[in-house]
Steps between C-alpha positions, in 0.01 A plus 500: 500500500749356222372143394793239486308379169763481162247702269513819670784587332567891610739714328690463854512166529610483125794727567563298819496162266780681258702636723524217699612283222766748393628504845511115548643463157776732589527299844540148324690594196680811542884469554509751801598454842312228703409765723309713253342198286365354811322869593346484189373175492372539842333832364389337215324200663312770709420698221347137322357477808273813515409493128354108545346555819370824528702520836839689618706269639604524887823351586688507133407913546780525735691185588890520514457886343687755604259738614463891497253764622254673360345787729176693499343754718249734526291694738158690525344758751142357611238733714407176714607399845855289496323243676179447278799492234767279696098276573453497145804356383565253754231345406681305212185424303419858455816558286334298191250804461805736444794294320478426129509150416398372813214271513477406848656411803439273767592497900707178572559688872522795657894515308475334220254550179487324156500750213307392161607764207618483153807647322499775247458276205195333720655182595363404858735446778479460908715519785494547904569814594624534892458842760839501607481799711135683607539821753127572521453837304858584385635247272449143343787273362436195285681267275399209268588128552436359129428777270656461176676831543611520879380804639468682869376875559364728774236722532549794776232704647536837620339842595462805252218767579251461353324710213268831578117395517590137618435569828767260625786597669755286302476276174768224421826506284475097378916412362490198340883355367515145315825315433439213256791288413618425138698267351815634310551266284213397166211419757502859582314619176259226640434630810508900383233381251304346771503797691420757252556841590483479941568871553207629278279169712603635830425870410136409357415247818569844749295654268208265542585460916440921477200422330346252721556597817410855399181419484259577748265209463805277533638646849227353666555180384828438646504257782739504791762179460446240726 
């Protein structure tokens, strides 16, 4: 976990220190439209922000942007029952076992989780993360409340046979799609920085739910949800 302490002064936080001057410099001084120096400044300050504290700033991410999507998805062939898998996920604190960056989560209810991760520069970050949708062994849809980059997905579930030897009759195709939502203006370099590369993270986290559930040992260990 990033300390909030001045002396740890990372190469990111050091770029986030210049480049946040620049841009509030250009905000303040520049003779450009209002609409333009106030982006920057506002991208700036968040910038300033990040570098002093160690932290990525929530609201200034996105307030008053314009905003535009950025999509991933991805999908993987499992030889495990759809609903061990469907079991699996649902179970929201699994999911910190398989996604990178993700240092735990915690149940607020049977909806609603709080997500503690960092960024790909390592600055930590949280949000609530809500089950918008559940159809018990097909699909899961989600969305965040406060994340510094908005972001809702879904995860579907379905039947593909499974492979020779198994002995099962069918394995699981697992689709997962993502939409995160980025500024268009200056914050966006922010927030594409803060997500790092989310179609190579998605791609490696099937990997590891392939992995895990694969395993025989691990089958037996998945309870029924309550």
């Amino acid at each position: 976990m990033a300390s909030d302490s001045y002396s740890e002064l990372t190469p990111s936080r050091v770029g986030c220190a210049t480049g946040g001057v620049a841009l509030l410099a250009f905000g303040l001084l520049s003779r450009g439209g209002m609409a333009l120096r106030g982006l920057s400044a506002l991208a700036g300050a968040g910038l300033l922000y990040q570098a002093l504290t160690g932290r990525l700033p929530k609201m200034a991410m996105t307030a008053g942007a314009e905003l535009e999507p950025l999509t991933v998805s991805d999908s993987i062939r499992l030889d495990v029952g759809r609903d061990t898998t469907y079991r699996y996920w649902r179970n929201v604190q699994n999911l910190a076992a398989i996604m990178a960056r993700v240092d735990g989560v915690e149940e607020i209810d049977d909806r609603r989780s709080r997500w503690h991760a960092r960024t790909a520069e390592g600055l930590p970050v949280s949000w609530v993360s809500e089950i918008t949708d559940d159809d018990p062994g097909k699909a899961i849809r989600w969305r965040s409340e406060d994340s510094p980059v908005p972001h809702e997905g879904v995860v579907c579930f379905r039947d593909t046979p499974a492979a020779p030897g198994t002995g099962l009759p069918y394995g699981t195709e697992v689709s997962v799609e993502m939409r995160y939502l980025v500024p268009r203006d200056a914050r966006g370099e922010m927030a594409r920085r803060a997500l790092g590369d989310p179609q190579r993270d998605l791609h490696e986290a099937l990997e590891r739910l392939k992995r895990t559930l694969e395993e025989e040992d691990f089958l037996m260990t998945v309870p029924p949800r309550p």
